[in-house]
VEXBA-910777 format. One record per residue (C-alpha): x, z, y; residue number from 0. Coordinates in steps of 0.05 Angstrom, whole numbers. Layout:
! VEXBA-910777
+--------+--------+--------+-----+
!      u !      w !      v ! num !
+--------+--------+--------+-----+
!      X !      Z !      Y ! NUM !
...
+--------+--------+--------+-----+
***
This chain:
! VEXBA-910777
+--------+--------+--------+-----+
!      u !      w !      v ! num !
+--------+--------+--------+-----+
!      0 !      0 !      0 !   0 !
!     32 !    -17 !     64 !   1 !
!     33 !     19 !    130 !   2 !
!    -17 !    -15 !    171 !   3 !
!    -68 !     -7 !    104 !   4 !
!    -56 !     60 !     97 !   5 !
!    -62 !     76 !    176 !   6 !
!   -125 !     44 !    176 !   7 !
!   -153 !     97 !    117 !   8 !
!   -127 !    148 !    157 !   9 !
!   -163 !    128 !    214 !  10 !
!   -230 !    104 !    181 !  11 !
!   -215 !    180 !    143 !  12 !
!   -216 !    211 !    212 !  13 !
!   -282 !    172 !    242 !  14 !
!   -324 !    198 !    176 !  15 !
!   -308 !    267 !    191 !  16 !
!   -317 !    261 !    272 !  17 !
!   -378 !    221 !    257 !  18 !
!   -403 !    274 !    204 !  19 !
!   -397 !    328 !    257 !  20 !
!   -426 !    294 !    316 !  21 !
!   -486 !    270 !    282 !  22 !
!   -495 !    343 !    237 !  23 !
!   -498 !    384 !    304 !  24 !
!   -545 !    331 !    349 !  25 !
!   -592 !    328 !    294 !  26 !
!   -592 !    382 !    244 !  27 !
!   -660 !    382 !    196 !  28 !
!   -655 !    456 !    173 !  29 !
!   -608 !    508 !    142 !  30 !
!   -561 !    475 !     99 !  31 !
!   -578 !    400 !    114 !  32 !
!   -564 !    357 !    173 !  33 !
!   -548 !    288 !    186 !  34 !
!   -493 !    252 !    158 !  35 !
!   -466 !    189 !    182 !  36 !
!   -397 !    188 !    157 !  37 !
!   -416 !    132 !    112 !  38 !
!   -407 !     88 !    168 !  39 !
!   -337 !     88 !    159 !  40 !
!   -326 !     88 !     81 !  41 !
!   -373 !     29 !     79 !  42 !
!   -323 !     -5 !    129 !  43 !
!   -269 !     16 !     96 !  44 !
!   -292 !    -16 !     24 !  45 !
!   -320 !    -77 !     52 !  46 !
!   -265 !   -103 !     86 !  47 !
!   -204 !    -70 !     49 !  48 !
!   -226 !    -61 !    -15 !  49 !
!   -245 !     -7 !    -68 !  50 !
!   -181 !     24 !    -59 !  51 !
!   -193 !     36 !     10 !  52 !
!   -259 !     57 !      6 !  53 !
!   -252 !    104 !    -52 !  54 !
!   -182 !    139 !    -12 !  55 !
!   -230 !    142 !     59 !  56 !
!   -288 !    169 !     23 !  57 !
!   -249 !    230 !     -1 !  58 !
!   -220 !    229 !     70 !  59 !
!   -292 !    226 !    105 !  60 !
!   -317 !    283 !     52 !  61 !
!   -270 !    342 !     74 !  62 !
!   -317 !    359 !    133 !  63 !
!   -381 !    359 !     99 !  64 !
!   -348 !    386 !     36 !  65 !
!   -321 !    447 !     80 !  66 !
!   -385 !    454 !    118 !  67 !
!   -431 !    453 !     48 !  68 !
!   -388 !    479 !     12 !  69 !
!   -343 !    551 !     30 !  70 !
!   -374 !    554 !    100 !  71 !
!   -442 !    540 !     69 !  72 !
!   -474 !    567 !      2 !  73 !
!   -437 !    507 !    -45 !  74 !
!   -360 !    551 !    -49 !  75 !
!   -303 !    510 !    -90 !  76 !
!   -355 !    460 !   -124 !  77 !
!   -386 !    439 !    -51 !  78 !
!   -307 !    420 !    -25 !  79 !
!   -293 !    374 !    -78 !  80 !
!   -366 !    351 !   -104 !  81 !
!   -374 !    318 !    -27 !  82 !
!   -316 !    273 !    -20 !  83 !
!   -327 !    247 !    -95 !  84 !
!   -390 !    230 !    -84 !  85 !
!   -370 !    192 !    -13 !  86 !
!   -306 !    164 !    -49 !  87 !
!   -355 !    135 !   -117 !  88 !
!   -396 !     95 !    -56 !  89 !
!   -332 !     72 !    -25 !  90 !
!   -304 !     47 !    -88 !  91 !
!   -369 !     12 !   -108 !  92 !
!   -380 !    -13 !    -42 !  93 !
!   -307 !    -42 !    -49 !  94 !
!   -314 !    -74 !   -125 !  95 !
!   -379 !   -114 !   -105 !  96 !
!   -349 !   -134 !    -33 !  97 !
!   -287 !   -162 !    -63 !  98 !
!   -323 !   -192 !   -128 !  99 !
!   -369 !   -231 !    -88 ! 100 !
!   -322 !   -237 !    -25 ! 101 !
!   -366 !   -213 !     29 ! 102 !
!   -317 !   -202 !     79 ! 103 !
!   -287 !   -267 !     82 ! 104 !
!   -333 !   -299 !    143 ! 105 !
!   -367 !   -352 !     92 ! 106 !
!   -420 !   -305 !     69 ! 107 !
!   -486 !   -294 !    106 ! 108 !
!   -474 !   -226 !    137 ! 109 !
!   -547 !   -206 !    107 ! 110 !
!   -517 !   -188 !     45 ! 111 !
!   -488 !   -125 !     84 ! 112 !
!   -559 !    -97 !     75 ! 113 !
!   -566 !   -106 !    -10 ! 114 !
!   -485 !    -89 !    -11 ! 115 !
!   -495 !    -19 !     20 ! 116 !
!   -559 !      3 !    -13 ! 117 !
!   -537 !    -18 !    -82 ! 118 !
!   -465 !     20 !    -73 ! 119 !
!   -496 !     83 !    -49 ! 120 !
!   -532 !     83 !   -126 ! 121 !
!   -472 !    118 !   -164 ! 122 !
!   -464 !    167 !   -100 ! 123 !
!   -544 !    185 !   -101 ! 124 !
!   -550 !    197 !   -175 ! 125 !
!   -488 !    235 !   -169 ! 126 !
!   -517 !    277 !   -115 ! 127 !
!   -583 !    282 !   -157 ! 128 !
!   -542 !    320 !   -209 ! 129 !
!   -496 !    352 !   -162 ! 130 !
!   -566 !    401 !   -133 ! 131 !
!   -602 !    405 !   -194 ! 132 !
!   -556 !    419 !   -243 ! 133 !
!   -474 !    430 !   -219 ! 134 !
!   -489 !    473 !   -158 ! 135 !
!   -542 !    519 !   -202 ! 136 !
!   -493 !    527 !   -259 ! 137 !
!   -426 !    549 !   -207 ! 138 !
!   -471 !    591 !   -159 ! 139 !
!   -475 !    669 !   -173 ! 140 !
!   -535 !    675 !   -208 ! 141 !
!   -541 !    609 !   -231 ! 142 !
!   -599 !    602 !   -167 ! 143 !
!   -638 !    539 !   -180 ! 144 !
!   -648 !    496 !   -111 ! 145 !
!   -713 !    481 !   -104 ! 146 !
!   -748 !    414 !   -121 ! 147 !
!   -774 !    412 !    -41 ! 148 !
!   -702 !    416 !    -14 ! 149 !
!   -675 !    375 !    -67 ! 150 !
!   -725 !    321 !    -52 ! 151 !
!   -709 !    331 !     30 ! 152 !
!   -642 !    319 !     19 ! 153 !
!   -643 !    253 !    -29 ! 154 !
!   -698 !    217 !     22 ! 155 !
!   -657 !    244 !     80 ! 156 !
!   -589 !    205 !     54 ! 157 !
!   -628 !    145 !     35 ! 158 !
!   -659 !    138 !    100 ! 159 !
!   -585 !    145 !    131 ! 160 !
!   -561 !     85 !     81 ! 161 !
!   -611 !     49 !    108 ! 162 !
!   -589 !     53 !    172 ! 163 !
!   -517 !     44 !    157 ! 164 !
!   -542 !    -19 !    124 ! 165 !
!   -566 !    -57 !    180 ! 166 !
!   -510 !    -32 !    220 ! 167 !
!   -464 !    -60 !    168 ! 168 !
!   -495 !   -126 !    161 ! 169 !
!   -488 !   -132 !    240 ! 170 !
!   -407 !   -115 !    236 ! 171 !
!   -407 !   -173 !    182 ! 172 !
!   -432 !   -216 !    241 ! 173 !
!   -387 !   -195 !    295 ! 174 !
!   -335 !   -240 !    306 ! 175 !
!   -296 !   -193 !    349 ! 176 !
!   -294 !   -130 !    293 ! 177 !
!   -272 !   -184 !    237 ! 178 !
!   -215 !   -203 !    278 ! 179 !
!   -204 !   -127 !    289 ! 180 !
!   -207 !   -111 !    222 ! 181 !
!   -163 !   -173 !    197 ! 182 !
!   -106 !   -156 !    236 ! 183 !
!    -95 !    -90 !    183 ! 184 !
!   -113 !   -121 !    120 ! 185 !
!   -102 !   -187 !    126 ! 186 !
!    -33 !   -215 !    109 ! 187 !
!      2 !   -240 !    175 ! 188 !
!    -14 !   -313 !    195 ! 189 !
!     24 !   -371 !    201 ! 190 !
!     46 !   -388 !    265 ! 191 !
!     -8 !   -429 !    305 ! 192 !
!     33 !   -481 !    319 ! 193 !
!     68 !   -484 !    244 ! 194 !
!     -3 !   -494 !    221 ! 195 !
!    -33 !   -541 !    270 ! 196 !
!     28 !   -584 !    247 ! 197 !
!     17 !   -580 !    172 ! 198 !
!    -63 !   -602 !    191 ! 199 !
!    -46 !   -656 !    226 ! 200 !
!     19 !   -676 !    181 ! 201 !
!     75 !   -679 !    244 ! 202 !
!    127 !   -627 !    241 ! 203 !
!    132 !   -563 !    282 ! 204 !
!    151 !   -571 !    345 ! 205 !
!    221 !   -537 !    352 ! 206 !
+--------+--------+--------+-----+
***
């Protein structure tokens, strides 16, 4: 992995967690859930550079809401390390299909953004599914069952927010301006302009 790659995980780390903050304080929902949007940022990440990318920024983006829901909240140990796998599986997935069916490259409708997200957030929901109703009860003191209500809160509340992140990903697939941003870290450097206009038009480089 080379430096500009790995910067950009960093970075796309860093926005899941300050996007997980701002958007958990402006619009909490009740004790214990809030609004997550770090997403945003491991769905960039796996788009455009890959599952490896996505799956390294989703554990990244899931250290603030694994801290927050898990020893500063009632989820200890299992809430710190159950967040950012579950953000890291959607990355991953997110990264497999985008690469398979090359998504990113600018020749695909940027539509596709929409089934891409929703169908990598799959692995990530059913994991979170079984992380309330069945991890959390058996590691908690007391084995306390979460209730179906809040369980049920929190699943529609994170589809909802894929959703979202859906449309908003489809529109960065259309944006000339963030492909260009984005190709200039994972995108091997170009040819010279001139070193290619001369191969297209069969006259050598001008010296």
């Amino acid at each position: 992995m080379d430096t500009k790659k790995l910067t950009f995980i960093i970075m796309m780390g860093a926005l899941g967690n300050a996007l997980f903050i701002i958007s958990s304080v402006v619009a909490p929902i009740a004790q214990g859930i809030a609004v997550d949007f770090s997403l945003i940022a491991v769905f960039i990440a796996g788009v455009f550079g890959g599952p490896v990318a996505g799956l390294a920024t989703g554990l990244i983006a899931g250290i603030g809401p694994g801290i927050m829901f898990g020893p500063a909240g009632n989820g200890g140990l299992l809430g710190l390390i159950g967040l950012p796998v579950g953000k890291a599986l959607t990355g991953l997935v997110a990264g497999l299909i985008a690469t398979r069916l090359k998504i990113a490259d600018g020749n695909s409708s940027s539509w596709l953004g929409v089934p891409l997200t929703l169908t990598s957030y799959i692995p990530e929901g059913l994991f979170t599914y079984a992380y309330f109703t069945t991890l959390l009860p058996l590691f908690t003191e007391g084995n306390t069952v979460i209730p179906m209500a809040v369980v049920s809160t929190i699943m529609v509340k994170a589809v909802v927010e894929v959703v979202i992140i859906s449309f908003l990903i489809a529109a960065l697939l259309g944006n000339k301006g963030f492909n260009d941003f984005i190709r200039a870290y994972f995108c091997k450097p170009q040819i010279a302009k001139p070193l290619i206009e001369a191969q297209e038009t069969r006259q050598p480089a001008p010296k």
